[in-house]
N, C-alpha and C positions, 0 to 999 in steps of 0.2 A: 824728684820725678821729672821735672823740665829737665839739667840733666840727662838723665836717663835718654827723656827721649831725642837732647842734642847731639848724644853720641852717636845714636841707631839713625838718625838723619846724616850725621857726619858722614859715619859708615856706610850705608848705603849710596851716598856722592860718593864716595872713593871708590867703591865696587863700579858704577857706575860709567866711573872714568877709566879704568880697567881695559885693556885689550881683549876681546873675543876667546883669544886662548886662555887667559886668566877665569874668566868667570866660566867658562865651561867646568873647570874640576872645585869650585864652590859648592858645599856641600850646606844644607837648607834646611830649617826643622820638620819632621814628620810626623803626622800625629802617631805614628806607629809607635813610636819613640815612649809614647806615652805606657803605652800599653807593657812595653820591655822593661823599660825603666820607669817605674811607679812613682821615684820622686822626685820625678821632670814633669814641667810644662812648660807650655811656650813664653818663651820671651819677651818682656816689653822693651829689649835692646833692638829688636830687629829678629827676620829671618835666617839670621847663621848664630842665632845664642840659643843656649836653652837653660831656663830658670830651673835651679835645682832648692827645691822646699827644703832639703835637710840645710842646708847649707846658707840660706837665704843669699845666693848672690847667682850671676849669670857664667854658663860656663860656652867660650865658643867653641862651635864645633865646626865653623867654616872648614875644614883641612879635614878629618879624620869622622864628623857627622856621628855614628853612634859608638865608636873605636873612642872619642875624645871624651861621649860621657861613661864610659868604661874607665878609660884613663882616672879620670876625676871620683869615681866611684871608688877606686883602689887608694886614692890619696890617704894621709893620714888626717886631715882637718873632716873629713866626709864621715871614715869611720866611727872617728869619734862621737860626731852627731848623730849619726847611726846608733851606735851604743847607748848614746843619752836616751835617744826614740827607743829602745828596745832592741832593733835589729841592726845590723849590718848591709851595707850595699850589695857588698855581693854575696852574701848567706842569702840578701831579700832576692835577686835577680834571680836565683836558681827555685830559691822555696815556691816566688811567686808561680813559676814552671808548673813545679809538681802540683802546687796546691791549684793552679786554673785545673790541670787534668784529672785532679782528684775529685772538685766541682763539679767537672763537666761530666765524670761519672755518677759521683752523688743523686747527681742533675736526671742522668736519664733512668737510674736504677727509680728512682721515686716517681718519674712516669712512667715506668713500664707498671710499679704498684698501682697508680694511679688507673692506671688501663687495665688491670687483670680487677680491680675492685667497680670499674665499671662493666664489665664483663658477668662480673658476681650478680650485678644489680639486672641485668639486662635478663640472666636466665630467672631470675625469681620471678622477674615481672611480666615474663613473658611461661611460664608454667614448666619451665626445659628442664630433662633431665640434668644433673648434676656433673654426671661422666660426660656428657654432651662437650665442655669445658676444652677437654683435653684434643678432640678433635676441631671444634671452632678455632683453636692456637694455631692449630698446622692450618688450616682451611685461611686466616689471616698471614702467616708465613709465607704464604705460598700468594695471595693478593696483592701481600707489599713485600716484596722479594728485597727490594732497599730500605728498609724502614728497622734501622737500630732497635725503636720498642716493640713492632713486630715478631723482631730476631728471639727479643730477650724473654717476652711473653710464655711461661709455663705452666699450665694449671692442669693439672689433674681431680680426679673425682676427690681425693683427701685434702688437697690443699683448697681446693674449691669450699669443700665443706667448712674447713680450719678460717676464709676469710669470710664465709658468710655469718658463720656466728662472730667473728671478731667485729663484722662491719654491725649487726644487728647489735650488738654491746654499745660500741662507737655511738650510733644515730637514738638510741633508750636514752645515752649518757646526758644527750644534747635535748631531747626533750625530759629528762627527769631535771635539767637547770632549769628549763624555762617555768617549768612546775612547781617548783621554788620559791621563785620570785616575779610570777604574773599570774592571771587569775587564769582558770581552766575550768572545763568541767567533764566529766568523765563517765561512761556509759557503759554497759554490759549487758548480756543474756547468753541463755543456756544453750549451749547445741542439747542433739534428742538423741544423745549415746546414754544404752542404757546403765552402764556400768562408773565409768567413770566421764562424768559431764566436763567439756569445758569451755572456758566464761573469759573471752577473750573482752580486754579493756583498752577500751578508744578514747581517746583523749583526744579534747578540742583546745585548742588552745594557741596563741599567736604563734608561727613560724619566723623563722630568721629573713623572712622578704617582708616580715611586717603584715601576711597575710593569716586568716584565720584556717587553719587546716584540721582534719582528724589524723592522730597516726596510731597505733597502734602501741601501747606500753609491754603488754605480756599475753598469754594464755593462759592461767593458771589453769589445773585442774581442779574440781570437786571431786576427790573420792568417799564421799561418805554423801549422807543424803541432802538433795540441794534447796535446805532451808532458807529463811532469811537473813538467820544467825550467822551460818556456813558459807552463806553468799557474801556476808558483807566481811566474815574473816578473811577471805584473798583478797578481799580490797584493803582493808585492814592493812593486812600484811605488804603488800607492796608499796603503797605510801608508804608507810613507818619503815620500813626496810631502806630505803631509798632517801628519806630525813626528806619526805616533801608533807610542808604542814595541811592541816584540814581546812585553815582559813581559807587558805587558797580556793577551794573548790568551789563553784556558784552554785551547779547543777549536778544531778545525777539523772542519766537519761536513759532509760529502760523502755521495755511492752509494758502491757497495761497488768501482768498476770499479780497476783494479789500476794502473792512469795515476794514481788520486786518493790510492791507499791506499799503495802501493810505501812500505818502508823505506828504499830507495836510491836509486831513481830516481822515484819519486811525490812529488806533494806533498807529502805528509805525511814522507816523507824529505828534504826542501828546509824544511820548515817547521821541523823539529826543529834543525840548525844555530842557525837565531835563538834559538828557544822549545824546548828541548831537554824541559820539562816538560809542553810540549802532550798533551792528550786527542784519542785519533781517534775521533769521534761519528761512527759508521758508520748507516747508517742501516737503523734495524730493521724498518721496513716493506718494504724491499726485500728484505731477508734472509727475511721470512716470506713477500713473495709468490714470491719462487724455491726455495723449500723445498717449496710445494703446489705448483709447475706442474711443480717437476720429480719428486713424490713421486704425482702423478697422470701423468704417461710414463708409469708402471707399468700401469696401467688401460688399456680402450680408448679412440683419439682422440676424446674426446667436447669438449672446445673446438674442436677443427679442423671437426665438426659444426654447432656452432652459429653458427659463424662461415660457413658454407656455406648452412646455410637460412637467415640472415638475407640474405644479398645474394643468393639465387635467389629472393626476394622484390622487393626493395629496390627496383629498378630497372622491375619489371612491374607497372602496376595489374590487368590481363588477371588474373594468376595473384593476386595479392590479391584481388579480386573472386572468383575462384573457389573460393579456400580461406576467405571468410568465408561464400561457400555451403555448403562444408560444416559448418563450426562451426554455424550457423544449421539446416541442414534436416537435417543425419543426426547430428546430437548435440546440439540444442537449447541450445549456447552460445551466451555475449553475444562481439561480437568482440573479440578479444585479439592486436594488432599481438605479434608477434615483436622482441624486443629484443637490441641489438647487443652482444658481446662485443668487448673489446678485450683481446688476451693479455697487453698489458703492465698490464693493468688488474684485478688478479685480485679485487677485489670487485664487480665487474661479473658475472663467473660468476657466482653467487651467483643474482641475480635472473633470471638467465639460463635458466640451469638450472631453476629452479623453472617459468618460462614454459615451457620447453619439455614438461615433464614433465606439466603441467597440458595440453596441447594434444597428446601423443604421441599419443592416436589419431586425432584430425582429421588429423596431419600424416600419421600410418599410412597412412589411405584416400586422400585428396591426390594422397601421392608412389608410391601403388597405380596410381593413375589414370593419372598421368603414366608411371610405369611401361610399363603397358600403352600405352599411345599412342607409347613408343618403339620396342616389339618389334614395333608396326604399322605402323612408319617415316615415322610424323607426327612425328619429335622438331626443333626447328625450329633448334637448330646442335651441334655438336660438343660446344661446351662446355659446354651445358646437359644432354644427354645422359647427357656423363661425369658430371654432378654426380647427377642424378636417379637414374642408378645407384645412385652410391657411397649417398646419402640412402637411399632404399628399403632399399639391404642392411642399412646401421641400425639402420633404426626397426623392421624387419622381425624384428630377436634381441629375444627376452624377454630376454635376458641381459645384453644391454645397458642396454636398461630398467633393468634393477637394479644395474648399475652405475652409469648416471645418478642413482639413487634414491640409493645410497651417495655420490657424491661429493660430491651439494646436502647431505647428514649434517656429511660432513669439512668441507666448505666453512664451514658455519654453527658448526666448531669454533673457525676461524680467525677466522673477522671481528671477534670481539669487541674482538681482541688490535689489530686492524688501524685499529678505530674507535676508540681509545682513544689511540694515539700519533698520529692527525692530527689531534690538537688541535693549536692555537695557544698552551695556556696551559704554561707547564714542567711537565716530569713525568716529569724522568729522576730525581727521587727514588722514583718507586716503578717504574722501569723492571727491576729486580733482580728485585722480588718477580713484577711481572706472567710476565715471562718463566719462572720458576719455574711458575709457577700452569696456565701454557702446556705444561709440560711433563708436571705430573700429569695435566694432562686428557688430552692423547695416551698416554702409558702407564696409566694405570687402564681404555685401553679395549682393551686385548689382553695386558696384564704382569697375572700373578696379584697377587690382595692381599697375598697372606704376602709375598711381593718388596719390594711398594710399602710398609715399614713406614715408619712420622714416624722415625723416630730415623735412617734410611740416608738419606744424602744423594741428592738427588732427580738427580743427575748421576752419578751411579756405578752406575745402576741397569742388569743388563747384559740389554739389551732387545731383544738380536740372537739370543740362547738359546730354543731352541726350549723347553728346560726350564722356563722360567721366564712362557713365552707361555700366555693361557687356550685349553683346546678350542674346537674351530669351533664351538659351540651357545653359546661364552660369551666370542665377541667381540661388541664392540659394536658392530652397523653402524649402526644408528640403526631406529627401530620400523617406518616403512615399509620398509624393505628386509628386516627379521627376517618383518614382514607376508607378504610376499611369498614369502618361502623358505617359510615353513607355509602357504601356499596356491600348492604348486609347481607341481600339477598343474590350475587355475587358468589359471597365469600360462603353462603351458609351461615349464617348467624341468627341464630335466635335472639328475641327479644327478650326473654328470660334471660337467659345469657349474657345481653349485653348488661342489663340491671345487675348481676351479680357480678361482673366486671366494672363496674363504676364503682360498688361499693369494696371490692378490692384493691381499689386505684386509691381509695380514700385513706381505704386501712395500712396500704403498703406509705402513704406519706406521712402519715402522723405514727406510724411507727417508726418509722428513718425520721423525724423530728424529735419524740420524744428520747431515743436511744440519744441522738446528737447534742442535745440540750444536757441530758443528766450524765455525758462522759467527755465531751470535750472540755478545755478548760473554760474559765469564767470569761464573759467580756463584755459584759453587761457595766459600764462606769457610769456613776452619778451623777445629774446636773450637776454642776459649778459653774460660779463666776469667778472672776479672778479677787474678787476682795474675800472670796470665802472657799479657795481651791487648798485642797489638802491631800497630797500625793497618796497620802496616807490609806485616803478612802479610794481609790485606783486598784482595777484588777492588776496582776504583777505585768501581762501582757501591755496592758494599757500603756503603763509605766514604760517599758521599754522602747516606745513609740521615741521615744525624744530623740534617738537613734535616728530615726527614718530622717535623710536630709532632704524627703520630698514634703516632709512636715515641718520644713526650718524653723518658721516663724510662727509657730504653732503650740510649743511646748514654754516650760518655764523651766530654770536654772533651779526652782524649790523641788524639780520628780528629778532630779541629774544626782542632786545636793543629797536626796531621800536614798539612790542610789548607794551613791559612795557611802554614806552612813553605814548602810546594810552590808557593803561589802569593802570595807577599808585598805583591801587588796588591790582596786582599782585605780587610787590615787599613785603617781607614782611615786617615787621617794626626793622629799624635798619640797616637793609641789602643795603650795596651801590652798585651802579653799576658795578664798579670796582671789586669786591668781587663777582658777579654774571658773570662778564666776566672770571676770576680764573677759578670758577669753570664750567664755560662751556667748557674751555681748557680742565681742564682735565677729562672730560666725552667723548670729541670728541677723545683723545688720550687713554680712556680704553676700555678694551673686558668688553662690559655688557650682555653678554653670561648668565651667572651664575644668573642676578639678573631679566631675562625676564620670563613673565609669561603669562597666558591665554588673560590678561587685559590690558593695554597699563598702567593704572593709578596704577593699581599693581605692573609693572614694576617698575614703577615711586617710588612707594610705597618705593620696596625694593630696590632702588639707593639711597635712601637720608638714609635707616635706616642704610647704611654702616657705621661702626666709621671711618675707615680707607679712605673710598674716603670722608668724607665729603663736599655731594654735598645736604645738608640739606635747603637751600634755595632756590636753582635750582630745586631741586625736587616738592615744594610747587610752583613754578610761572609755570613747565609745568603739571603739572596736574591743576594751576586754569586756564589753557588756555581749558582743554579739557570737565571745566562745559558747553560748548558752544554746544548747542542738535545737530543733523545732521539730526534729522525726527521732527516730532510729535508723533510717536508713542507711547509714554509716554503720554501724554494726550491724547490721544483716550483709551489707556488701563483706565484710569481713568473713562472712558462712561461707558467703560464695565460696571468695579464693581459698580457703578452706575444702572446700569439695574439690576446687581443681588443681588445688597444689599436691592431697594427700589421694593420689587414682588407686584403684588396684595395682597397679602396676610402681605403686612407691608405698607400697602399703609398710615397710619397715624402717619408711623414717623416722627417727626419735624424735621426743617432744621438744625436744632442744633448735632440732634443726628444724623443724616443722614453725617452730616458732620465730625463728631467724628467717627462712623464707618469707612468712608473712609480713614480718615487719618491713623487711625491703619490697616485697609488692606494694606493701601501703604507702612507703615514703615516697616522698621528693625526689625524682631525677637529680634535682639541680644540687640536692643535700651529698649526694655520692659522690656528684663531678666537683662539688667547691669545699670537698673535704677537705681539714686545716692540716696544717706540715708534719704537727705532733702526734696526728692520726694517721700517719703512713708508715713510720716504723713499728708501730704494733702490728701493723698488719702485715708488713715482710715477715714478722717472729710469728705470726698464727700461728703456721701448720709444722714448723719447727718444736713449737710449744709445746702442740697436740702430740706430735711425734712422740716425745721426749718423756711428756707423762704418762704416755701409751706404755714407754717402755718399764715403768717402773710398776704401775701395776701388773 
């Protein structure tokens, strides 16, 4: 090596010494050099050599630059080592040619895939026709006029079809691994076709960013009748078809309907045979919105109202025009369309009701009008008649009125609860507490305080005792409707009236208590200390809590421990208990201040990617505890796009393609754009495939 570098010192003084005319035609190494000739690098002789790898010695090129490593290239000591390596110098010089150009095609053929398979994703997810494809390619052609993948981009309505089912194959493939080998849990319900139902399955379960997602597995149909036997055979069938075990599964998360729920003959009784430790993730949006629809029956039909003056509108501009005359000339409002209820939609009330009450005297005078134009025998059919009646006698009680004013009170008790569980992000770890929280608020508005103490379990509280209920001056109906009772004679109100309104008030709360108590889940947990704590006696809610890292220091390593027992899916492989106990020490002993974020599972995320806490297994068993759903709401969003994927106007999509659409509306954007290499030549071969088996049928 010293050497080496005496001669390249030597050399470079002699060049040095050199006349102006000499070192001008001195020819220098270039890293281009590199690139032409593959088994050159530079020199540790100096600037006029170039080290050649086959050969292990320097060859100058001062005179001749890439002519001399040509020269040396064709030698016979070169090819031989050539030979030895597998190739030849100059077999390699020329191959390397073709094979970069052959790459650089390769290169872009697999992003123009890449680009027509985002193309695919974009129209699923955005409702687009299919054929749409073929004109978006030219409408991009014509955008980037220079743009090679641009150029190359060709989709037609066949071959559109040909990559959306390949790519829906692709993204199933990638969630039936993760179904495999990490815990999930899985949910369904029935569309209302009356012939053949189908029972699309959501799955929860870790994604490839480490976050917890739903994506959709299949649509199976029921064609026969949709028992709980029938239901759980396409579930059935799609696991075992797909070799994903039953262990795996934590939860099954369904509506509350007794076909889904049944111990014996439900689902969830056919499920338990496999998965005997299954969780039924009932769905708690449905349980709170049948708890207010049926804790409001007690009251007068005031949704059956609302639902009446929007379609004695709906259908008439006549009678809209004439009720925006009166908002405009006998009460100097702006116009305010009337909005539609949907009963099975109970946060829809909500805004409902509030319209309606904002407009109850426009609507007053209105249906006065029309009123009278019926007792004049202008009323122009039967059915409108009977409606205009029923309307007028309504809006015509002040007592109604103030039951209207009470139920928008109740109603905005509920929603909070309602907007909270249809998220998408997990959050049956504080599903326990919320529901709790839902309970003080409804008893602290008619259960005295001495009743309501912190130390009495907020579920023992006996809320049906007239004893224990506040006087009618110190329920809470809400301030507009207290307004109104202190300005009775005002409103019209009788004192009869209001007496039968209190005890209304009574009845509509301890029936929205008693429904909420006998169908929500349990969460009523035991005293314990810690010398006599036993996870054991813990509702499963409770249990889940350990999750919550706003209750770090609050749980014990024996409900985590109780966990993995129940679900041996959750450890991951390798990882001993002993080693998961470690690291829950020292998670319960760090500030995880620094690593919390919007998402409890992103939290989680960023605790295990620490180097320094290394809490990499603990991280993976609390985020598979929070694949566990806390609604349904994720399969009901799946009805949606459902409705808007299949219009009248696509009404003969097959069930193939209908179901490949959905799957890409459900997925990951990011799952389409960081598709892996070996999932791009399938999808050049789709529509060649499709083509080819088209032909033989």
């Amino acid at each position: 090596m010293a050497t080496r570098e005496k001669r390249a010192h030597e050399t470079d003084s002699e060049d040095e010494g050199d006349s102006k005319e000499l070192r001008k035609y001195n020819q220098v190494f270039k890293p281009s050099y590199c690139k032409d000739f593959p088994f050159v690098i530079s020199s540790m002789k100096g600037k006029h050599h170039a080290f050649c790898k086959l050969c292990r010695t320097d060859v100058l090129i001062s005179h001749g630059g890439s002519y001399d490593i040509d020269r040396h290239a064709k030698g016979k000591r070169h090819k031989e080592n050539a030979a030895a390596a597998g190739s030849s110098s100059v077999a390699g010089f020329f191959k390397s040619k073709s094979d970069a150009k052959e790459s650089e095609d390769s290169s872009l053929k697999t992003t123009i895939t890449r680009s027509e398979a985002n193309l695919c994703q974009f129209i699923a997810a955005n409702n687009m026709s299919l054929s749409s494809a073929e004109k978006m390619t030219a409408m991009t052609r014509a955008i980037c006029p220079y743009s090679n993948v641009a150029k190359g981009m060709e989709c037609s309505r066949g071959k559109v079809t040909a990559m959306v089912e390949k790519l829906s194959e692709t993204l199933k493939d990638a969630l039936r691994h993760r179904m495999k080998i990490a815990p999930f849990s899985i949910s369904t319900d029935g569309s209302n076709d009356a012939e053949a139902k189908q029972f699309p399955m959501v799955v929860r379960t870790i994604d490839q960013s480490g976050l917890v997602q739903s994506e959709l597995l299949s649509v199976p149909v029921c064609t026969e009748a949709a028992t709980g036997e029938n239901i759980y055979r396409l579930i059935e069938t799609e696991l075992n078809s797909r070799l994903i075990p039953w262990k795996n599964c934590l939860s099954l998360g369904c509506d509350n309907a007794p076909v889904m729920t049944g111990r014996h003959k439900g689902v969830y009784g056919f499920m338990r045979e496999q998965q005997p430790q299954i969780y039924l993730s009932g769905c708690t949006l449905h349980m709170v919105h049948n708890a207010g629809k049926k804790a409001a029956s007690v009251l007068p039909p005031i949704d059956t109202v609302l639902i009446d003056i929007y379609y004695f509108f709906n259908k008439s501009a006549d009678r809209q025009r004439r009720f925006i005359g009166v908002q405009k000339d006998d009460f100097g409002m702006e116009q305010q369309k009337l909005l539609k209820h949907v009963c099975t939609r109970w946060l829809s009330i909500g805004r409902c009701l509030r319209r309606l009450l904002a407009n109850w005297d426009p609507l007053k005078v209105f249906f006065k009008e029309e009123f009278d134009q019926l007792n004049k025998g202008k009323a122009t059919s039967s059915y409108a008649s009977g409606k205009v009646e029923s309307i007028f006698t309504f809006l015509r009680s002040p007592t109604n009125q103030l039951y209207a004013t009470f139920l928008l009170f109740a109603v905005d008790m509920l929603e909070p609860f309602l907007l909270v569980f249809q998220s998408e992000e997990p959050k049956i770890h504080i599903l326990r507490r919320k529901i709790q929280e839902l309970y003080r608020n409804i008893l602290q508005k008619f259960i005295k305080p001495t009743v309501m103490h912190a130390e009495n379990p907020i579920e023992e509280v006996d809320f049906k005792s007239s004893v224990n209920q506040r006087a009618d001056q110190n329920l809470d109906i809400g301030e507009d409707a207290r307004t109104m009772i202190e300005n009775k004679k005002d409103h019209h109100l009788r004192d009869s009236r209001i007496k039968e309104f209190y005890s209304n008030v009574r009845q509509y709360y301890t029936t929205l208590m008693d429904y909420l108590l006998s169908h929500l889940p349990e969460t009523k947990a035991p005293q314990m200390t810690e010398d006599d704590f036993d996870p054991r006696r813990l509702p499963f809610l409770a249990q889940l809590e350990i999750v919550d890292v706003e209750k770090q220091s609050a749980g014990y390593f024996s409900t985590l421990r109780h966990l993995v027992k129940t679900y041996p899916v959750l450890l991951p492989p390798g990882c001993h208990l002993d080693v998961l106990n470690l690291q829950f020490g020292v998670y319960q002993m760090s500030d995880m201040t620094q690593y919390k974020a919007d998402r409890l599972d992103q939290t989680w995320a960023n605790i295990g990617q620490d180097p320094i806490l290394k809490l990499t297994e603990l991280s993976l068993v609390m985020r598979g505890l929070l694949v566990i759903p806390h609604s349904s709401a994720h399969c009901e969003r799946v009805f949606s796009c459902v409705r808007k994927v299949k219009t009248p106007q696509r009404s003969s999509l097959s069930l193939k393609t209908l179901e490949s659409l959905l799957v890409l509306k459900n997925c990951d954007t990011e799952a389409v754009q960081n598709l892996p290499e070996d999932a791009i030549m399938p999808l050049k071969q789709a529509y060649s495939k499709k083509v080819h088996a088209s032909k033989k049928l």
